[in-house]
N, C-alpha and C positions, 0 to 999 in steps of 0.2 A: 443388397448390402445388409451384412447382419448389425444390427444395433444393441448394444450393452440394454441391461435390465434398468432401468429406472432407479432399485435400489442398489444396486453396482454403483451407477454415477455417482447416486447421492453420498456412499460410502467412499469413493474417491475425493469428491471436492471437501468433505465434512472433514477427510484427514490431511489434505494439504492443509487444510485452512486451521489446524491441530497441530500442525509441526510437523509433519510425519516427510519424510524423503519417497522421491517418487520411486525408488526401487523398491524401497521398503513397502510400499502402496499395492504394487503391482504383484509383491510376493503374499500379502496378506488379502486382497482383493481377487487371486488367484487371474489376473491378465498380465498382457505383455506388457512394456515398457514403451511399446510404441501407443499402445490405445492408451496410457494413462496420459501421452505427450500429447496425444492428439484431444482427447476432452480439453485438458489445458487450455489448450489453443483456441478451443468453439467457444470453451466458456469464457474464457481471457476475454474474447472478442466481443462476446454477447454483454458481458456485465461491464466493461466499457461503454459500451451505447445506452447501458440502461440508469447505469450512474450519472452521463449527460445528460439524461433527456427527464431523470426521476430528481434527481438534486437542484433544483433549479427553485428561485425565490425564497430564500431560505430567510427566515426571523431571527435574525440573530441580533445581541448587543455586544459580546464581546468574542474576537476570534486569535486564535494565539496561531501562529505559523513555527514550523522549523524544517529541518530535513535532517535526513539518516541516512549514513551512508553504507555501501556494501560494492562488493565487486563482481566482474563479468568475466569470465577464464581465469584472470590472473588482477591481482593488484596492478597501479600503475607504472610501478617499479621494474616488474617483470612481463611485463608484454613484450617488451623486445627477446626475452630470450624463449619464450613459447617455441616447442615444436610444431606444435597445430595450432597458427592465431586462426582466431574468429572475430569476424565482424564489429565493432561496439565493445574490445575487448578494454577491463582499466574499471579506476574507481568509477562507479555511480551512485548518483542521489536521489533519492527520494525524498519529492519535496509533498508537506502535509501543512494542510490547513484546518485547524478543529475548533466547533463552536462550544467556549468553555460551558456552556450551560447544557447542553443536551449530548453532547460528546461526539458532535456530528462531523463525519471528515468529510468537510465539505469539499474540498479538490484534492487532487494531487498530481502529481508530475515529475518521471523518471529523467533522468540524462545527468546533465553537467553541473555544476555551481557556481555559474558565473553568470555576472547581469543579465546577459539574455534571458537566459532561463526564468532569472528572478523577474525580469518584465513581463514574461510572456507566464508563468505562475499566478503574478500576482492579476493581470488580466483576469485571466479563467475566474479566479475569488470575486472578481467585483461584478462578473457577470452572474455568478450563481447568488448573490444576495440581494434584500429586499429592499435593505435601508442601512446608512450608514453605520458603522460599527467601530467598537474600539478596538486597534489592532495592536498585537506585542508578536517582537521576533526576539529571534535572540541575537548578537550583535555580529551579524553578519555585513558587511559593507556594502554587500549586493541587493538590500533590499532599502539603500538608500536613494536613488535613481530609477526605484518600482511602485514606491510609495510616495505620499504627500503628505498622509498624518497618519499616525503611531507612534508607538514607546519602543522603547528597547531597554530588553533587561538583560547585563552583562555580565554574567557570574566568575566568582575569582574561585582557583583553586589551588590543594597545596597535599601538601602529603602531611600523613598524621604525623606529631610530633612523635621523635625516636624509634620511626617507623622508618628512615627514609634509605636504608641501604639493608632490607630486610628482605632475604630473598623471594616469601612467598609474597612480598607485595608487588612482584613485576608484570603479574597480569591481572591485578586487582586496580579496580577505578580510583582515582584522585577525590580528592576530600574536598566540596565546595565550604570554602573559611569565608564567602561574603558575597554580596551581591548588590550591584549599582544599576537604581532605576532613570532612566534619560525619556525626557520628554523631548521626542525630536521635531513635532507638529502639532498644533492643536491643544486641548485640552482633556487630556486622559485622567482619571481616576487612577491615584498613585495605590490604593486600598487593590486595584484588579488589574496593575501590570505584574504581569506574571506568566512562566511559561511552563508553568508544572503539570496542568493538563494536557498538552501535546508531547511535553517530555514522555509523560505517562504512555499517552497511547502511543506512542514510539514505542517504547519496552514491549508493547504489548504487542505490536508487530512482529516486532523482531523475535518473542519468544513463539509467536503461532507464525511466522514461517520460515520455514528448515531455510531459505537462501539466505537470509541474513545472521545466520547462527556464526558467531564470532568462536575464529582459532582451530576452527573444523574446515575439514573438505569438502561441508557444506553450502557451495556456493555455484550460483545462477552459471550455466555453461554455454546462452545464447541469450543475449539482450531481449529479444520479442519474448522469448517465455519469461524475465523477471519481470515485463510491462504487463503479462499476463497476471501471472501469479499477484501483483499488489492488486490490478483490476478486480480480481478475484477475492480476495482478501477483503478488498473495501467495503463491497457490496456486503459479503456474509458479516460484517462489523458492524456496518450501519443498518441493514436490515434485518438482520437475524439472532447476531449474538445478543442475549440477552444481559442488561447492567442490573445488578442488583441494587443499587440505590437507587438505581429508577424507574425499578420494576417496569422495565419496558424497553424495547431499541431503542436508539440512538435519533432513528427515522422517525419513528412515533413520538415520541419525546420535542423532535424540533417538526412534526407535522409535515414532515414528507410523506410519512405513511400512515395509513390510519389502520393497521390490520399488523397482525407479528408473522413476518413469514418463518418459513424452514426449507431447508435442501431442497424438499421433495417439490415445494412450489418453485422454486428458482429453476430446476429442470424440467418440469412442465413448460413454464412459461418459455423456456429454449426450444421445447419441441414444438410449441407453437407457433414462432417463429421460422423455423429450421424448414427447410424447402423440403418438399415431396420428393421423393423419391419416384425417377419417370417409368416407366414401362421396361422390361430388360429385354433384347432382341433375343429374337429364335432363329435358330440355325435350320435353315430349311432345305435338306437333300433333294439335289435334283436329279432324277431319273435319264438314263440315256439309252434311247433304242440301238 
């Protein structure tokens, strides 16, 4: 079985994880469209396992949660009238948990937004941490029956004044006019309820990858590839993209990693996992007298 160049791969994963569309990848990468779906899928799967198994015990004091949302073929509106449904079709969330001080996404979790999710979310979070921490969501209702103590901060919004029937503001964002901090449990530091740093790394998702690009035909066409793609995502965030205020990843920073990786090690470390390739049979002619 013939295998992509090392620098091929890196070249593919480095522009998903850039914004880039996978057609666009495959025409600038000079491959098919099937070998850029199918890396997807190896690394989807590999940096899932390695996000488990490397993000675990994490020092944190305070962790902000939200989620962002995007769709799978079609909005939830239009799934019914799909000529071709698929599987998982309809809005999805991505749910993120980041430790305000090192900017570390400490979990996360695709599907729905409703309690379930938020229990089974907020689980995965209290397994990957060391010691208790202050937590802020934003006022979602589902993460009251997930949690026991946290804040919530509930922002108000409103349209700029004399702005409010102006036509180029119909696809322009609402104006936050204020914001109400609630102590739901415990004793939180009103100075650090706040959810601006995962608001943050949210935009920053959403701007490095092509499936969450709003108002475009940019969007996830099979549920497993957008679990892939944020899988993907995660890992080059926390261990690779570098922050300039903290001159360092995300992982180094909160001591998951003591070393800065790049592309090139992430598919190494795939290849050395990745099973051998067995022996390929021979066609052996047999002779007849």
């Amino acid at each position: 079985m013939n295998k992509l160049p090392i620098q091929t791969r890196v070249q593919i994963l480095s522009m998903l994880c850039e914004g880039s569309s996978m057609r666009s990848i495959s025409r600038v990468a000079d491959v098919s469209i099937n070998t850029v779906s199918k890396l997807l899928v190896d690394a989807g799967k590999f940096c899932a396992e390695l996000h488990d198994r490397e993000v675990r015990n994490v020092k944190s004091q305070r962790v902000q949660c939200d989620e962002i949302w995007s769709f799978v073929g079609a909005k939830a509106k239009n799934v019914s009238a799909m000529k071709q449904p698929v599987e998982g079709a309809g809005d999805v969330w991505t749910w993120t948990a980041l430790d305000s001080d090192s900017k570390l996404i400490i979990s996360w979790l695709v599907g729905g937004r409703d309690g379930e999710y938020a229990l089974a979310f907020m689980d995965d979070v209290k397994d990957r941490l060391a010691n208790r921490v202050q937590l802020t969501t934003d006022g979602h209702r589902a993460y009251f029956n997930a949690v026991d103590i946290y804040a919530m901060l509930i922002k108000q919004y409103g349209e700029p004044e004399g702005k409010k029937t102006s036509p180029e503001r119909r696809y322009s964002p609402a104006v936050c006019t204020g914001a109400t901090k609630t102590r739901i449990e415990g004793d939180p530091d009103p100075m650090h309820v706040s959810t601006s740093h995962i608001e943050r790394a949210n935009l920053t998702m959403r701007m490095a990858n092509r499936r969450f690009t709003r108002l475009t035909n940019a969007f996830s066409k099979k549920f497993e590839n957008h679990v892939h793609m944020v899988a993907i995502y995660t890992v080059w965030y926390n261990f690779i993209k570098m922050r300039k205020t903290l001159k360092m990843t995300p992982a180094m920073a909160a001591g998951v990693s003591q070393t800065l990786w790049s592309m090139d090690d992430l598919c190494e470390k795939m290849d050395a996992v990745a099973p051998k390739p067995g022996k390929r049979g021979r066609y052996k002619r047999h002779e007849t007298t």
